[in-house]
C-alpha positions as CSV (number, residue, x, y, z in Angstrom):
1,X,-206.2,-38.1,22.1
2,X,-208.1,-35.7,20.3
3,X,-208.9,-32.2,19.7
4,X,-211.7,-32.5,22.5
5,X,-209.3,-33.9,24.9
6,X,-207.2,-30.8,24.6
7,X,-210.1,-28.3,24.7
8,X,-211.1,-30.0,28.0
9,X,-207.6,-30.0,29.4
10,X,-207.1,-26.0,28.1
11,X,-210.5,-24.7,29.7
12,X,-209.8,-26.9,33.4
13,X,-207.0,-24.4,33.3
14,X,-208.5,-22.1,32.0
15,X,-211.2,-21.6,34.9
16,X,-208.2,-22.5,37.8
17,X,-206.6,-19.2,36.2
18,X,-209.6,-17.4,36.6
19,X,-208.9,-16.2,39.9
20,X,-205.5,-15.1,39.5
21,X,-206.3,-13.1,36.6
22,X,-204.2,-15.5,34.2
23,X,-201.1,-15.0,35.9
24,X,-200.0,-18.4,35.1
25,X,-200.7,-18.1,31.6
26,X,-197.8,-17.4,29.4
27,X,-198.2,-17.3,25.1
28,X,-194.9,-17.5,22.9
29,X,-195.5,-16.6,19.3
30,X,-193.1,-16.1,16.7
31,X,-192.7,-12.5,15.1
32,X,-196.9,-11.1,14.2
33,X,-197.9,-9.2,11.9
34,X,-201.4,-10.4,10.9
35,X,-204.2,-7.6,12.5
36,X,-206.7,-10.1,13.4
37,X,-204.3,-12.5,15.9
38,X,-202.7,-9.2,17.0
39,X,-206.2,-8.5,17.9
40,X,-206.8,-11.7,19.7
41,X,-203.9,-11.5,21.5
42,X,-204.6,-8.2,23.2
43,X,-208.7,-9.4,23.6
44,X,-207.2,-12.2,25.9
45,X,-205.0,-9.9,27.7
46,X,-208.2,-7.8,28.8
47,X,-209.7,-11.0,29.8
48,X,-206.5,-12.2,31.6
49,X,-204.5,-9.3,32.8
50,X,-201.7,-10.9,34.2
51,X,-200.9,-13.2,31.7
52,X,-197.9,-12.2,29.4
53,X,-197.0,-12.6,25.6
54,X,-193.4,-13.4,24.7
55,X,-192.1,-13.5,21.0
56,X,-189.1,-14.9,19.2
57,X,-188.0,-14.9,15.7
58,X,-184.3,-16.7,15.2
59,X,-183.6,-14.6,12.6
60,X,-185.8,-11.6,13.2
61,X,-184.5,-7.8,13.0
62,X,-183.5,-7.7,16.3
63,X,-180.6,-5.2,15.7
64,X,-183.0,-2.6,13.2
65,X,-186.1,-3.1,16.1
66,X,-183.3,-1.6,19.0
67,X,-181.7,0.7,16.1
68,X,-185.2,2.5,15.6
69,X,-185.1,3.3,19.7
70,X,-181.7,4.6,19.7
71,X,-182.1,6.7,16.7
72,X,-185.8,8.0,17.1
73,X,-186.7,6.9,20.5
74,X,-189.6,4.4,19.4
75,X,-190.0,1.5,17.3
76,X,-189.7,2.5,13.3
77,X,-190.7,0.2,10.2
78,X,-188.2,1.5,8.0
79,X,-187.9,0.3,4.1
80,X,-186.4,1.6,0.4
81,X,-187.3,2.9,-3.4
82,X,-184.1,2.0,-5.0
83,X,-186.0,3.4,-8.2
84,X,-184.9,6.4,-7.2
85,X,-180.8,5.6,-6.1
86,X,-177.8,6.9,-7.9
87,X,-175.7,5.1,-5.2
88,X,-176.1,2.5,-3.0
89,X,-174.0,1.5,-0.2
90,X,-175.0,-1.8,1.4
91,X,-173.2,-2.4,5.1
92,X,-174.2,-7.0,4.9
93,X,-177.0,-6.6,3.6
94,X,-178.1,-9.0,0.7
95,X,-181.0,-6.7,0.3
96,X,-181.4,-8.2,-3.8
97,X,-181.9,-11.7,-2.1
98,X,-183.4,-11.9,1.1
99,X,-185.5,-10.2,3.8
100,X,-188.5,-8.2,3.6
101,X,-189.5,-6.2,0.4
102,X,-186.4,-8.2,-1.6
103,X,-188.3,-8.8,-4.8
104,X,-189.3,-5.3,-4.9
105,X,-186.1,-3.7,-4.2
106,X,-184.1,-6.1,-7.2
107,X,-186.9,-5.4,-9.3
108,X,-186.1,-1.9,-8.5
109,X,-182.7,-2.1,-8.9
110,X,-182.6,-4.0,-11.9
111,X,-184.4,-1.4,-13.3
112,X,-181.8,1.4,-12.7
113,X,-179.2,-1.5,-14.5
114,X,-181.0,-0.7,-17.9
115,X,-179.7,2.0,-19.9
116,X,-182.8,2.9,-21.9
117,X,-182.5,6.4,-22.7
118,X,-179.1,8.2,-24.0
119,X,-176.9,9.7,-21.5
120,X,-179.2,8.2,-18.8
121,X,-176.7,6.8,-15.6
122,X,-176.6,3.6,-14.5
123,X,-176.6,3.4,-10.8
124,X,-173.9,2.4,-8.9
125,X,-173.6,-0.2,-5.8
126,X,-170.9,-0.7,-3.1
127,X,-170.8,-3.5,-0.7
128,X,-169.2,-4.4,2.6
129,X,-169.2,-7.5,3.5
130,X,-167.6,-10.8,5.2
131,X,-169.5,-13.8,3.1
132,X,-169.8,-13.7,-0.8
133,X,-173.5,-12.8,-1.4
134,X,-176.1,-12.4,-4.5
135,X,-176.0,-8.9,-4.1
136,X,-172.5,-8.9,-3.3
137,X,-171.8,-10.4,-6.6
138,X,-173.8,-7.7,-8.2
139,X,-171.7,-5.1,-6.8
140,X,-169.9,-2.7,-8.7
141,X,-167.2,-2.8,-6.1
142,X,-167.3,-4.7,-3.1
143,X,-164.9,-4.8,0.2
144,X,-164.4,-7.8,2.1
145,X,-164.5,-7.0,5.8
146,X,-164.5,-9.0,9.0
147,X,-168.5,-8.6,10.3
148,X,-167.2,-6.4,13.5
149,X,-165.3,-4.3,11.5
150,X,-168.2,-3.5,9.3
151,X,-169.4,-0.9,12.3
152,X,-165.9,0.5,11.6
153,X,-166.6,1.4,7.7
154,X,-169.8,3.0,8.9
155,X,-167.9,5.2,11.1
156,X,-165.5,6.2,8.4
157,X,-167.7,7.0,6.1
158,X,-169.7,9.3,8.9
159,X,-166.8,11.3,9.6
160,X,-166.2,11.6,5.9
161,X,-169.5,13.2,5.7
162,X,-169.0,15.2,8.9
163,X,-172.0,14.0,10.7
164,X,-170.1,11.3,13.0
165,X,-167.3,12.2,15.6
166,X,-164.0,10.2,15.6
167,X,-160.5,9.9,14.1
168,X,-161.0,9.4,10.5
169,X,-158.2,7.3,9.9
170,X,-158.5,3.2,11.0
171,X,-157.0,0.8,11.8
172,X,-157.9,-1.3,9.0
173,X,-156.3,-0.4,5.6
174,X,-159.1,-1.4,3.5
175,X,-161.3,1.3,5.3
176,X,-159.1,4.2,4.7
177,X,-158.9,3.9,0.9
178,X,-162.7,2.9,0.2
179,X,-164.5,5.5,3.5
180,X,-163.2,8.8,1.3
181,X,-164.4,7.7,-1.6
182,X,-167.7,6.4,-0.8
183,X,-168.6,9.1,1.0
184,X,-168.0,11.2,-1.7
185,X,-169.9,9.8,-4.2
186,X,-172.8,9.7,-1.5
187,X,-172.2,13.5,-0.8
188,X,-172.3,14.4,-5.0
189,X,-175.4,12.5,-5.0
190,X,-177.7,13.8,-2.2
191,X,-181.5,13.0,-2.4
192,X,-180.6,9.9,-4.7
193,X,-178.4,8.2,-2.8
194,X,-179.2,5.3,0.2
195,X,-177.0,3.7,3.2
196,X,-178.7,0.1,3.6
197,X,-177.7,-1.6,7.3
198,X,-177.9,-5.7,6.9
199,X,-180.7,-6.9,9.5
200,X,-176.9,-8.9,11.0
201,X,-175.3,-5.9,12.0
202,X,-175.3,-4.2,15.5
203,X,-177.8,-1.6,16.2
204,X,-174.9,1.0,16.1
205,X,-174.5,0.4,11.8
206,X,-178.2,0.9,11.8
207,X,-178.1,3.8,13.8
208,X,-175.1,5.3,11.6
209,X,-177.1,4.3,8.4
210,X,-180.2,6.7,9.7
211,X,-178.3,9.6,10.5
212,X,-176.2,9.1,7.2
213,X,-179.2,9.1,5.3
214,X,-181.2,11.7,7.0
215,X,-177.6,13.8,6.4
216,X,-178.1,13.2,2.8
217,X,-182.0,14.3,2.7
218,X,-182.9,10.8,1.2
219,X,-185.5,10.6,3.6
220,X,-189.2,10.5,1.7
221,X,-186.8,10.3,-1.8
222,X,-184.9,7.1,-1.4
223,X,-185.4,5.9,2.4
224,X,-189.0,5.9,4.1
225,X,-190.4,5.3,7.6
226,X,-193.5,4.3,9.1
227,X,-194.9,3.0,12.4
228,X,-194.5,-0.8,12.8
229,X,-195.5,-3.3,11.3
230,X,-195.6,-5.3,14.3
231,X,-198.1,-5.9,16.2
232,X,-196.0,-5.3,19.5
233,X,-192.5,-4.8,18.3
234,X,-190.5,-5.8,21.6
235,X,-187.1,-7.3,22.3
236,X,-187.4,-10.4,21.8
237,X,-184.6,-11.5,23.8
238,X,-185.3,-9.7,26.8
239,X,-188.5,-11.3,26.1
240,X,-187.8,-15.2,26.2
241,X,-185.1,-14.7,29.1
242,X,-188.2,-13.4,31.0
243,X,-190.1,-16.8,30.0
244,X,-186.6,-18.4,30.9
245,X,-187.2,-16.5,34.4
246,X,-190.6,-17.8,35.0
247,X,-190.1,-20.8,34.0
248,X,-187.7,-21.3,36.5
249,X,-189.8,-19.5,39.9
250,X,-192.6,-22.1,38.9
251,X,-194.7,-19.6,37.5
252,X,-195.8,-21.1,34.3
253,X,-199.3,-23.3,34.7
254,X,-199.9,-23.2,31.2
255,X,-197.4,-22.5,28.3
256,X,-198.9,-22.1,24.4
257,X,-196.2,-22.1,22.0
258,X,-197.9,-21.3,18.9
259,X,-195.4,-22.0,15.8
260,X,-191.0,-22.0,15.8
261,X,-188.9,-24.1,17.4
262,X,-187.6,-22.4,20.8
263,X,-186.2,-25.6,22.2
264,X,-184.0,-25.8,18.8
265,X,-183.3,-22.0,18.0
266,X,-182.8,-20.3,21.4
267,X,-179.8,-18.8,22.3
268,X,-177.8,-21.6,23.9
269,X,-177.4,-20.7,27.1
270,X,-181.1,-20.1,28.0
271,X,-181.9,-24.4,28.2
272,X,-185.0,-24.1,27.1
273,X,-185.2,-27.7,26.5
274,X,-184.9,-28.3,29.8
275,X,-186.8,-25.2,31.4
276,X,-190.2,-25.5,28.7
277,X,-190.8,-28.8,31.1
278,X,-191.2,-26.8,34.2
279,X,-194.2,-25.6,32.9
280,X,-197.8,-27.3,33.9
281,X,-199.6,-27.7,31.0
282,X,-197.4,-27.2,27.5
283,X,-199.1,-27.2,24.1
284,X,-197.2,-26.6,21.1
285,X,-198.9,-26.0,18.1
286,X,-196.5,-26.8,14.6
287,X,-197.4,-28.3,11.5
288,X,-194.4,-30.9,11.8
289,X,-193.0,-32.9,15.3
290,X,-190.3,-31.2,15.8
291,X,-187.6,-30.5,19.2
292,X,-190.1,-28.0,20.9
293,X,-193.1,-30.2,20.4
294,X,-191.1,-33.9,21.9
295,X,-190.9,-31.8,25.3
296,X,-194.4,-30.8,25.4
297,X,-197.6,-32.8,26.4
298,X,-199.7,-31.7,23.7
299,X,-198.5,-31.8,19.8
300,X,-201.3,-29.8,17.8
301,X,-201.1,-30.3,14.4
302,X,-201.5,-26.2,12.6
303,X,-202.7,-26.3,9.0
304,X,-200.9,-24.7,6.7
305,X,-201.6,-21.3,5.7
306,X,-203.2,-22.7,2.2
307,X,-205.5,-24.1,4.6
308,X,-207.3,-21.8,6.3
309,X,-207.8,-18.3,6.7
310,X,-205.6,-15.5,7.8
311,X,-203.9,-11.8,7.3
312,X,-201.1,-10.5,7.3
313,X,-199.0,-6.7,6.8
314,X,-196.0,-6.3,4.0
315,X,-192.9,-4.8,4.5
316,X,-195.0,-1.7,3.9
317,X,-197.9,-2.4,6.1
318,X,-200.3,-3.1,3.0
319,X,-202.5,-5.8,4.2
320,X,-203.4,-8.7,2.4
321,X,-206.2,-11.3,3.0
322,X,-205.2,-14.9,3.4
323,X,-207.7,-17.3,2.0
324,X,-207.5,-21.1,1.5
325,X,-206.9,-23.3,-1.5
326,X,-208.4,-26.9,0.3
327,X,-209.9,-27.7,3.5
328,X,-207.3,-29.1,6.0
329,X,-206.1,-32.3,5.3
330,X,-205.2,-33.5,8.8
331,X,-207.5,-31.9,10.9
332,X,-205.2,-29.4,12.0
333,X,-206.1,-25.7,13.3
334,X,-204.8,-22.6,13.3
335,X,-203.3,-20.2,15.8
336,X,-206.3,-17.8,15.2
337,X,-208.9,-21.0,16.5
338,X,-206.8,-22.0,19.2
339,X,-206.5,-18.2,20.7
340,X,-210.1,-18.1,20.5
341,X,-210.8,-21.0,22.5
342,X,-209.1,-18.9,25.4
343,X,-211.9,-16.4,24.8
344,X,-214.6,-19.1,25.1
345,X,-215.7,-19.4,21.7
346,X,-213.8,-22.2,20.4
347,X,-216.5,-23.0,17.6
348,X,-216.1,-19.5,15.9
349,X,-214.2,-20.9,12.3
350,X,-211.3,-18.7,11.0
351,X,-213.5,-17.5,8.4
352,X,-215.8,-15.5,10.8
353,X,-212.5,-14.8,13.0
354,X,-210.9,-13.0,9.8
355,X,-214.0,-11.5,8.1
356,X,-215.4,-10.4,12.3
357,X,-212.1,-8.7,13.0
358,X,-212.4,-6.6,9.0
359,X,-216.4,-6.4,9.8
360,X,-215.1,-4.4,13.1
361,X,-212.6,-2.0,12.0
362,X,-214.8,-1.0,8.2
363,X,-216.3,2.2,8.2
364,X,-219.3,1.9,6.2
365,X,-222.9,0.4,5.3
366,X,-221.0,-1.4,1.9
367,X,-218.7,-3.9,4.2
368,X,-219.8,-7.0,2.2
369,X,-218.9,-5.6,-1.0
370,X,-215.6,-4.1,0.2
371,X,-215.1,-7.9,1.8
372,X,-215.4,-9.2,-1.4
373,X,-213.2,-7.1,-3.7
374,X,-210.4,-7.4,-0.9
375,X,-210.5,-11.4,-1.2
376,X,-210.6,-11.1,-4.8
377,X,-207.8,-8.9,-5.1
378,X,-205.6,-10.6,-2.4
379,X,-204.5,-7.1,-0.8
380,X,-206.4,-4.7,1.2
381,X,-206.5,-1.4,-0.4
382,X,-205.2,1.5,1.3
383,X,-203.7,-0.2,4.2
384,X,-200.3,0.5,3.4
385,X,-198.8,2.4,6.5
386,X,-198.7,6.1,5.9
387,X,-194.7,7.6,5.7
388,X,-194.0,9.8,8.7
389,X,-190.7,11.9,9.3
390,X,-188.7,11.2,13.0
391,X,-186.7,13.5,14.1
392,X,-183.3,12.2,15.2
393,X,-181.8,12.1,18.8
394,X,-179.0,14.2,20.0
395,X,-177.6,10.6,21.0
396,X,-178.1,8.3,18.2
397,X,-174.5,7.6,17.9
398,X,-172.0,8.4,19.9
399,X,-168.3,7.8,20.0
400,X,-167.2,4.3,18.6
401,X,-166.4,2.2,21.0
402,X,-162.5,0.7,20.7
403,X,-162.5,-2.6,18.3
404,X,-161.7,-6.0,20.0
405,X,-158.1,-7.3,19.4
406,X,-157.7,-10.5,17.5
407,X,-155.9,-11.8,20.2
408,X,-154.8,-15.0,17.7
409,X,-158.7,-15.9,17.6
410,X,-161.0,-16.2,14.8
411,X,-164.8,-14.2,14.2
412,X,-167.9,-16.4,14.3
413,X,-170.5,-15.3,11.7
414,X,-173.6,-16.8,12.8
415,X,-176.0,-16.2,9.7
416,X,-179.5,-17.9,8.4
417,X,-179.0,-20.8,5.5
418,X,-180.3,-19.2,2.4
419,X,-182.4,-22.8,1.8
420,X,-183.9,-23.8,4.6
421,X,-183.9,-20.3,6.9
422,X,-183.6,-20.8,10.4
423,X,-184.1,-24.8,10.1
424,X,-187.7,-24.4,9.5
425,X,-188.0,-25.6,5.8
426,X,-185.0,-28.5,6.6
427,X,-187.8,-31.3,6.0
428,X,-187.9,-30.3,2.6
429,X,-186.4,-32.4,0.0
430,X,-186.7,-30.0,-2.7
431,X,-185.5,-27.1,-0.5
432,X,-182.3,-29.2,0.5
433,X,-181.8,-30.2,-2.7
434,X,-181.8,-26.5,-4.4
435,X,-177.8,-24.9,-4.6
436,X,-177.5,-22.5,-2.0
437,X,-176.1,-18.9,-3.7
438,X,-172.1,-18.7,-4.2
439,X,-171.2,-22.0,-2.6
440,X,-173.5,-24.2,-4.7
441,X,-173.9,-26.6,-1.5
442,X,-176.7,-29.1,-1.0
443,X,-178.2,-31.3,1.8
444,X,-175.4,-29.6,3.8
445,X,-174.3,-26.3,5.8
446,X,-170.6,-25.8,6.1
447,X,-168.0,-24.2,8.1
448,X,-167.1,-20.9,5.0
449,X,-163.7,-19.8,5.1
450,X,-161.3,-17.8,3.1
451,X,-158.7,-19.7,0.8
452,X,-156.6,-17.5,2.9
453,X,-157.0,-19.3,6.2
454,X,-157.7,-22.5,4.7
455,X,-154.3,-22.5,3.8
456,X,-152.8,-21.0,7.4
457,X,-155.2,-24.1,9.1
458,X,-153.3,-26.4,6.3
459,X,-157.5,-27.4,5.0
460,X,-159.3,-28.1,2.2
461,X,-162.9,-28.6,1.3
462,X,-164.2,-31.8,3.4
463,X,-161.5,-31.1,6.1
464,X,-162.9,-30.9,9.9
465,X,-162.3,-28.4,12.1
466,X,-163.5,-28.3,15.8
467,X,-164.7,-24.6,16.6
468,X,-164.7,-23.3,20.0
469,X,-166.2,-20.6,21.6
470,X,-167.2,-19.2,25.0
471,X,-166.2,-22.9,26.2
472,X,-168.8,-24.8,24.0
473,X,-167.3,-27.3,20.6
474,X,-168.3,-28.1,17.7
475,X,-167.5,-30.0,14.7
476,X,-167.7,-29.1,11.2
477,X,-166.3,-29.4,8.0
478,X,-165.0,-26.6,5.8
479,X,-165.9,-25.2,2.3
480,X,-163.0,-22.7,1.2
481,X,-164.9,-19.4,-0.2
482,X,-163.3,-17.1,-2.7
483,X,-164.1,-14.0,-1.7
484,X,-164.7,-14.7,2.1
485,X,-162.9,-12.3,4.4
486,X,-159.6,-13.5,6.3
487,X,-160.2,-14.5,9.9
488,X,-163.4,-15.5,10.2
489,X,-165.6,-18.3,10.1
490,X,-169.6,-18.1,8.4
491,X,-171.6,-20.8,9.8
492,X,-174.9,-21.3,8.8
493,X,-177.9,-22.4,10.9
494,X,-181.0,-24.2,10.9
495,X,-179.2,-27.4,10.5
496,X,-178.2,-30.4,12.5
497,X,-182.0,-31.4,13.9
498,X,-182.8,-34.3,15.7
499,X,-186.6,-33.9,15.0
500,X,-187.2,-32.7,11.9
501,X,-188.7,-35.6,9.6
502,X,-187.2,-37.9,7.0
503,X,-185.2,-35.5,4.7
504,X,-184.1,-33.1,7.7
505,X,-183.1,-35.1,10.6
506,X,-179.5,-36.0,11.4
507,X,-178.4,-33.5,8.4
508,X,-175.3,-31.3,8.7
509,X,-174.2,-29.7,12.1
510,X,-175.9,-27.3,14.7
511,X,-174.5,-23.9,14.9
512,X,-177.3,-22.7,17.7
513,X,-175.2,-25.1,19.8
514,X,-172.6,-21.8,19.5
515,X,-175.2,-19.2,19.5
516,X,-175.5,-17.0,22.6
517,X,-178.0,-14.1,23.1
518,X,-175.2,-11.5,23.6
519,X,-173.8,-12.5,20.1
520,X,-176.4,-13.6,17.9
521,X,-175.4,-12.9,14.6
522,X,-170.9,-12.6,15.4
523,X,-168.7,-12.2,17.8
524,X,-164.7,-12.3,18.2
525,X,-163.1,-15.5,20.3
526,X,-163.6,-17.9,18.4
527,X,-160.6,-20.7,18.4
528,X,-160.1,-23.0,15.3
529,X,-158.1,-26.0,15.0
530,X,-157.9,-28.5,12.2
531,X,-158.7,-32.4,13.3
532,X,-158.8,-35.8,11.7
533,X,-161.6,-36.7,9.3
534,X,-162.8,-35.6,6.2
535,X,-166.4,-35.0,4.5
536,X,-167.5,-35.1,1.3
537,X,-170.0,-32.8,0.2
538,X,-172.7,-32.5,-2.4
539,X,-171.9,-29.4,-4.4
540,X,-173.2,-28.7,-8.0
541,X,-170.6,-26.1,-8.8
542,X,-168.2,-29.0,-10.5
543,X,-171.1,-30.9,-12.3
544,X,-170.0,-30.3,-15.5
545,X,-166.2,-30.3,-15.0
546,X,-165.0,-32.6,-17.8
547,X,-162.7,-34.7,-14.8
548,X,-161.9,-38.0,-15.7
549,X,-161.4,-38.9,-11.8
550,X,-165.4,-38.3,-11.3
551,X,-166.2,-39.3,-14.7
């Protein structure tokens, strides 16, 4: 079957939903923040008004998208200018290595590392955190602390400062000695200072890491914020339990999935294997077969984004103009010509859906000139987002809530693998075959603990454990972590597919099997017992070990 076949298929439904205003029509989407499919998106909504858009991004800022409600009562794009940062306080985040604006910010950083000028400081960076990470590593002094109790140092080092409410001694040693200080060197070092919340932490850190900021008057110096950089920044797990809904009442006649893997990264609990097949007519378009596709009747193939046309918004909003290298090799399309084949153009290429959208929203008799000096440069010019200033609710945080006893139990750290994300890039040799950061793993994702419970579970590297949590096992073996915080257990996802191509399938274990929406990134319950077995792993941090017993 071929491209006409599915056109066919997609406009018979197309005219049946005609008369129920689309109300059967339901569009996932990963996270979007390119203007033009933002703009097709809400041009189908006009022409179907009941027909509803759910997103979801495995590993999207889902705790920073709710943080920005609590603190300042609507959705906030917030990001740095460590240029500018005497001290830096990161509460899990690997802000040098991953996650929006990265590059920048360790440019930045790096920069403030070179002492070029006499008497000029060097800045200074503290970290908190469970997992050994690359900017962990470049920490000046850095705190191993269970994930949870991470909400706990941020409290601290609030009441230190006098802008949070709550006893300021813990429970936990480690926070009492390092909260005074920190917050003292923030305090000397007002307007030059910044609080960074990892994207892993609850929207409570984030929340704390606002007000802490705002306290310190390193908004517009260090810390800035601007309207969204999403085109409709939602919860996305409120979202896809209301697809989970409708799937289930029958109300689904035709689901799009355009890109991710839902069926593979959806919180566990939420079937979606299972409840994607309720729907009618299911299309998924993916450049690769993967577990989302096998359940629907329609595989189209997407081309990559060297392929065809597209935009896109930075971490700052600046927009930049996607253009292709090669016409598609496989016949595939993009999500931008399959959304407009729902507004009955189908034939419109993406080149006249990009260049209409720009054509629309120019101001001016000298569009095709601007056109062409925006493709040639690659980014649109004065699109970045302009900085605004939020004030900050009464509420924003309010007492800590009362930390979860151990109870015997071990913490689950869900987290991304820095290789291969949230399984998406698993079918790439190279990718699988790059050393991940600290561990030096390859082809593999691990259960990380600290040489500290390693030796209380009597394991070494290659031992199996079988983890359980909130009644649901898995298997996995473990890779002893210096540096790794006692008590909990880092598993990384994207691993373990069943449909993922040659180099990715049947590799490592699946963590989403754990992963619940009320805990996506940790949780405490988690019970851990050693079992029989062993598993040897492909690690280049011995390769050069002069060993005569693998020499």
């Amino acid at each position: 079957r071929g491209w006409n076949n599915f056109i066919g298929a997609l406009l018979e439904m197309l005219a049946a939903q005609k008369t129920k205003n689309g109300a059967g029509i339901r569009i996932l989407t990963e996270t979007v923040t390119s203007p033009t499919l933002a703009d097709q998106i809400r041009a189908i909504q006009k022409l179907y008004p009941a027909a509803k858009w759910h997103q979801w991004e495995p590993a999207g800022p889902h705790s920073a998208r709710a943080a920005a409600l609590q603190t300042f009562g609507q959705p906030v794009n917030t990001y740095y200018n460590l240029e500018h940062a005497n001290v830096v306080v990161s509460l899990d985040s690997d802000f040098l290595a991953s996650g929006a604006g990265s590059l920048r910010y360790a440019r930045q950083f790096s920069k403030r590392r070179r002492v070029t000028e006499s008497g000029a400081p060097m800045n200074r960076l503290y970290v908190v955190e469970p997992m050994p990470t690359p900017t962990g590593a470049k920490a000046d002094h850095r705190l191993p602390l269970r994930a949870g109790d991470i909400e706990d140092f941020a409290w601290a080092v609030a009441v230190n400062l006098h802008v949070g409410a709550g006893a300021k001694q813990s429970d936990n040693g480690d926070i009492n000695r390092w909260s005074g200080p920190v917050a003292d060197d923030l305090l000397h070092n007002k307007g030059a200072s910044l609080v960074i919340a990892g994207e892993c932490q609850p929207p409570i850190v984030h929340a704390l890491a606002h007000v802490i900021n705002d306290f310190l008057g390193n908004v517009g110096k260090t810390v800035f914020y601007t309207d969204p950089i999403e085109a409709n920044p939602v919860d996305q797990v409120a979202s896809l339990q209301d697809l989970a809904k409708d799937l289930d009442s029958g109300a689904v006649d035709l689901l799009l999935v355009l890109g991710g893997n839902p069926v593979f990264t959806a919180p566990v609990e939420l079937g979606m294997r299972d409840r994607i097949q309720k729907a009618t007519l299911r299309a998924h378009l993916s450049q690769y077969e993967n577990e989302t596709s096998a359940v629907c009747q329609w595989l189209l193939p997407e081309t990559h984004y060297l392929e065809t046309w597209g935009d896109a918004r930075a971490f700052d909003g600046t927009v930049t103009i996607q253009q292709p290298l090669i016409q598609p090799l496989y016949g595939g399309r993009s999500a931008c010509q399959i959304l407009q084949t729902l507004t009955g153009s189908p034939d419109t290429s993406p080149y006249q859906i990009v260049k209409g959208y720009w054509a629309a929203q120019h101001k001016g008799a000298d569009f095709e000139a601007w056109w062409r000096r925006a493709v040639h440069d690659g980014v649109v010019e004065s699109t970045a987002l302009p900085t605004k200033t939020w004030s900050i609710h009464g509420e924003a945080i309010t007492e800590k809530l009362r930390q979860k006893k151990m109870g015997g139990k071990m913490e689950v750290i869900f987290r991304p693998d820095p290789t291969i994300y949230d399984g998406r890039f698993s079918n790439s040799g190279w990718l699988q075959e790059l050393p991940k950061p600290i561990t030096k793993l390859t082809w593999d994702n691990a259960a990380i603990i600290s040489p500290g419970d390693a030796h209380r579970l009597g394991v070494e590297n290659g031992s199996m454990l079988e983890l359980t949590y909130q009644g649901r096992k898995l298997r996995a073996p473990v890779w002893v972590q210096p540096g790794h915080v006692d008590q909990a257990v880092t598993l990384h996802f994207g691993y373990g597919r069943t449909h993922a191509g040659r180099a990715g399938t049947g590799v490592g274990f699946n963590p989403y099997g754990l992963r619940t929406a009320s805990a996506l990134w940790q949780d405490l319950g988690m019970d851990v017992h050693k079992i029989s077995g062993s598993y040897a792993f492909a690690s280049t941090q011995m390769d050069h070990v002069l060993d005569a017993s693998r020499h």
